[in-house]
C-alpha positions in Angstrom: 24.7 -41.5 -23.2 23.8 -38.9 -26.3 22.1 -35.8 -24.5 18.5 -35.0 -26.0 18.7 -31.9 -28.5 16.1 -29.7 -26.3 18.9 -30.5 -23.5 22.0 -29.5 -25.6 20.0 -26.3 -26.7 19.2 -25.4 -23.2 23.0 -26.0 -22.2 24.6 -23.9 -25.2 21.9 -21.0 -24.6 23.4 -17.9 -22.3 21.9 -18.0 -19.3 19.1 -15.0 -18.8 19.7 -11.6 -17.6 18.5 -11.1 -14.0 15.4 -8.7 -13.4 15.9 -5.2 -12.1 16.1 -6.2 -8.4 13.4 -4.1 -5.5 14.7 -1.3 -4.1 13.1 0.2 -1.3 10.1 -2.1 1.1 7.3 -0.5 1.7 4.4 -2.0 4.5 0.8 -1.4 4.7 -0.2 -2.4 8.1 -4.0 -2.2 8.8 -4.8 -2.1 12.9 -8.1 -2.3 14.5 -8.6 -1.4 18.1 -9.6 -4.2 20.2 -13.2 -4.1 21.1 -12.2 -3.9 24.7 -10.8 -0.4 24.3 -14.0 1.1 23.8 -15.1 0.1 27.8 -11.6 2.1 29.2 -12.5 5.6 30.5 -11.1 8.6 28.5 -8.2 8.7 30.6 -6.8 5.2 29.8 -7.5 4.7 26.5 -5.6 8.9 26.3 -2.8 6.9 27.6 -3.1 4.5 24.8 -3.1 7.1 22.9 0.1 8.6 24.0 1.9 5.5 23.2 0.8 5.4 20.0 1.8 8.8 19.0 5.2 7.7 20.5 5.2 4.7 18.4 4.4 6.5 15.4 6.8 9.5 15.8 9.3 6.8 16.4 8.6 5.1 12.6 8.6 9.2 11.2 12.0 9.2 12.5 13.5 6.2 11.1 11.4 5.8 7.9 8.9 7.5 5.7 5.6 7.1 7.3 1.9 8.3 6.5 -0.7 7.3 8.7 -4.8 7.1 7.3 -7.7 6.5 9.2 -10.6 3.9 8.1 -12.8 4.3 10.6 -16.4 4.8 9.0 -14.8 3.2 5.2 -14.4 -0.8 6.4 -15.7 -3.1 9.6 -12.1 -4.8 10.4 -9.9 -1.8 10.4 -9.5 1.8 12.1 -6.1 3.1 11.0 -3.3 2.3 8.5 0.6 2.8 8.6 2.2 3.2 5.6 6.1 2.9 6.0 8.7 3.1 3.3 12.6 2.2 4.4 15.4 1.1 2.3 16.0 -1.6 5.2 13.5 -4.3 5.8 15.0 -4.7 9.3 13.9 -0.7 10.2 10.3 -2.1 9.5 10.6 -5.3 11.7 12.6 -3.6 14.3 9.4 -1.2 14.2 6.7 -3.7 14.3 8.7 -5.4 17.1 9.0 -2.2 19.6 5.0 -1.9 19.4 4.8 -6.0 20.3 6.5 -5.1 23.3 4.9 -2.3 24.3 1.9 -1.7 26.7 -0.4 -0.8 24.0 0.1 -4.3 21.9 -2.4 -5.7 23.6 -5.3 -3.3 22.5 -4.3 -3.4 18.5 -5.4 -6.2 16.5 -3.6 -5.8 13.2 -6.6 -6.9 10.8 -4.6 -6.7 7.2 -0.5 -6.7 6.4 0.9 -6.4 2.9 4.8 -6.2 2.3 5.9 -4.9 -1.5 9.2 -3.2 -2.5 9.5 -0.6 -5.0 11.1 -1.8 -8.4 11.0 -0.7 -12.3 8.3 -1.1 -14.3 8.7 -3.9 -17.3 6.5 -1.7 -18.9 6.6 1.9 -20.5 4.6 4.8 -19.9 3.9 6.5 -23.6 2.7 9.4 -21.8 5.6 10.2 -19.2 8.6 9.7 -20.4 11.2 7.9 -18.0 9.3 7.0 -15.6 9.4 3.2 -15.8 12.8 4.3 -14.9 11.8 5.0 -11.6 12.8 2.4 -8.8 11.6 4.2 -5.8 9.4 6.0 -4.0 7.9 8.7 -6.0 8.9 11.9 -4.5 5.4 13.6 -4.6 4.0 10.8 -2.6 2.0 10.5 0.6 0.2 14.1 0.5 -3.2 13.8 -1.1 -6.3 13.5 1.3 -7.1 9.9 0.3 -5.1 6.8 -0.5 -6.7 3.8 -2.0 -5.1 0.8 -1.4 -6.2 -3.0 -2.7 -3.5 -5.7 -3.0 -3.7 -7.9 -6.5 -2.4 -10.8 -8.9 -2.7 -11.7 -12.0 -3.2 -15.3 -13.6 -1.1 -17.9 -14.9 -2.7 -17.1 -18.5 -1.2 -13.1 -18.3 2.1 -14.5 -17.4 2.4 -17.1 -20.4 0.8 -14.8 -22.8 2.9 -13.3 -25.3 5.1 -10.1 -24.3 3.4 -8.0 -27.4 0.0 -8.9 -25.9 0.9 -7.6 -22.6 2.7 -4.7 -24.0 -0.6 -4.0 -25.7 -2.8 -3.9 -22.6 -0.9 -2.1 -20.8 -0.3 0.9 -22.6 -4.2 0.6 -22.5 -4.9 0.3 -19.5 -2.0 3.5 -18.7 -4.2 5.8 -21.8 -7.4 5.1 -19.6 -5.0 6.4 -16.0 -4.0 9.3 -18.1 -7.2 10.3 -18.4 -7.2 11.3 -14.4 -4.0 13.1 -13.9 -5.3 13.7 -10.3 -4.8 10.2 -9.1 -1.2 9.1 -8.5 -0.2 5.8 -8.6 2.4 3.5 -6.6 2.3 0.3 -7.9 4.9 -1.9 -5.7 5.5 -5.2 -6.0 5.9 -8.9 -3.7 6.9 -11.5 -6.0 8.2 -13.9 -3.6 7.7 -12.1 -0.2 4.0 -12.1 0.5 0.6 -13.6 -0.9 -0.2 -11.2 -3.7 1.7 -9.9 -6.4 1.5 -6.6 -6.1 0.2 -3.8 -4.0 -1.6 -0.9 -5.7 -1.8 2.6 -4.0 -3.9 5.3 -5.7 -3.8 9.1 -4.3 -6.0 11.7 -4.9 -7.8 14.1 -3.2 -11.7 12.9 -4.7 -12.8 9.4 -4.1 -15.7 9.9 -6.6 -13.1 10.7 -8.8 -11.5 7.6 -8.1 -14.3 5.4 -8.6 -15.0 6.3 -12.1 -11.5 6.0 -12.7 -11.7 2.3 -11.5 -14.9 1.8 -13.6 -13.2 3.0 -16.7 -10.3 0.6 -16.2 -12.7 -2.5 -15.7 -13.6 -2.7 -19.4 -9.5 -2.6 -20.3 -7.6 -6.9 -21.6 -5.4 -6.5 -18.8 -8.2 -6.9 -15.9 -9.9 -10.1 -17.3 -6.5 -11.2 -16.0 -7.0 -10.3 -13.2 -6.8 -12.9 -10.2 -7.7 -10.9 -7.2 -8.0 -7.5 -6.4 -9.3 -7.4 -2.6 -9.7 -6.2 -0.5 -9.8 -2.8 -0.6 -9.5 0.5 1.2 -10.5 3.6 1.7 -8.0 5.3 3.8 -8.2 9.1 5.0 -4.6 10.6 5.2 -4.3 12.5 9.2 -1.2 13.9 10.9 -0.7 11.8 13.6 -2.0 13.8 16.6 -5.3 13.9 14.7 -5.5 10.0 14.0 -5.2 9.5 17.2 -8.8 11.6 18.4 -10.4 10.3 15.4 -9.8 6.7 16.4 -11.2 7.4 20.0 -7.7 7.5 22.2 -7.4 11.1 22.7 -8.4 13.4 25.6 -12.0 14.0 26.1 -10.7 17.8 25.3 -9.1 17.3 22.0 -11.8 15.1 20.6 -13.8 18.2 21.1 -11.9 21.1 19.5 -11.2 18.3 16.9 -14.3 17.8 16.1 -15.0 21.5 16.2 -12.6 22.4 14.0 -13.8 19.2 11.3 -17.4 20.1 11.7 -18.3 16.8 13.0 
């Protein structure tokens, strides 16, 4: 039997290039405190408190970790870890110790988004090289706030032609431009977890922020836009301040915290 032309085509066609592959995994796990907690005295949930700090030095020592608080910014999360490892098996390992630990039980963890870092498709006219840039972006992790939403797009961005979404792109990276404050880590879960992407804005200004996020509503690419919640408003903290602004430190730290905040 003759073989249909759009078949003999296909077969004498090379076979695509692959994509640039991920390179580094990053998590976003969002923990609330079970509403138990809240009826320990201030010595038990301290000692919850201690084995969190343990936890979360533990993760600083294998990985790059940030931790944020939420607590006053949403109603079904208190704290965030952000980890970045090369190995996916450091961050399951991780999550795996704090299963088996005495504290599991008073964590709920409300939200979990896995992305890895990978090059952009797209180029940035403003900085050159860096939709080069494969991992974690060296100046990361240091403003005051971190805005995190995951996202897709829809099946019409996808099948629309490359020019198109060339086009809307380097709109929608004039309009960033435009706030050279906020830093951007756009990462990336084709294949590994519900959304597309995961989309990490830093800066030290939420206001600043929000208008930045109004401007880029009017830009082509968000009408194809599928989903872009939820989203957070996290609060970067070292860790032994996380801890008294969640409500598991000691009755004395919470105070000279709050002293030295103004609270």
């Amino acid at each position: 039997m003759s073989q249909p032309p759009w078949l003999k085509a296909s077969l004498a066609a090379p076979p695509p290039q692959q994509s640039p592959h991920g390179k580094q995994f990053v998590k976003f796990n969002f923990y609330k405190l079970h509403h138990s907690v809240r009826v320990l005295d201030s010595q038990e949930r301290a000692d919850l408190g201690t084995e969190l700090v343990s936890l979360l030095n533990i993760s600083s020592e294998k990985m790059l970790t940030r931790v944020y608080s939420t607590v006053g910014t949403r109603a079904d999360t208190d704290f965030l870890v952000w980890q970045v490892s090369d190995d996916l098996e450091e961050i399951m390992n991780w999550q795996s110790l704090l299963l088996n630990n005495d504290l599991s039980w008073s964590l709920e963890q409300s939200h979990s988004f896995l992305s890895m870092t990978m090059r952009s498709q797209y180029q940035n006219q403003f900085t050159d090289g860096i939709e080069k840039r494969d991992r974690f972006r060296e100046d990361g992790g240091v403003n005051d706030w971190l805005f995190v939403y995951p996202m897709a797009k829809t099946k019409d961005w996808y099948q629309s032609s490359s020019t198109f979404r060339n086009k809307a792109m380097a709109e929608h990276i004039r309009i960033g431009h435009a706030y050279p404050e906020i830093k951007i880590n756009t990462t990336y879960s084709y294949g590994l977890d519900d959304q597309e992407f995961v989309v990490a804005f830093e800066g030290d200004s939420p206001g600043q922020f929000l208008a930045l996020v109004r401007d880029l509503r009017v830009s082509d690419s968000t009408y194809f836009t599928d989903f872009d919640t939820p989203m957070f408003t996290c609060r970067r903290m070292e860790i032994n301040h996380l801890i008294n602004h969640i409500g598991l430190g000691s009755s004395n730290t919470i105070s000279e915290d709050a002293k030295n905040t103004g609270e």
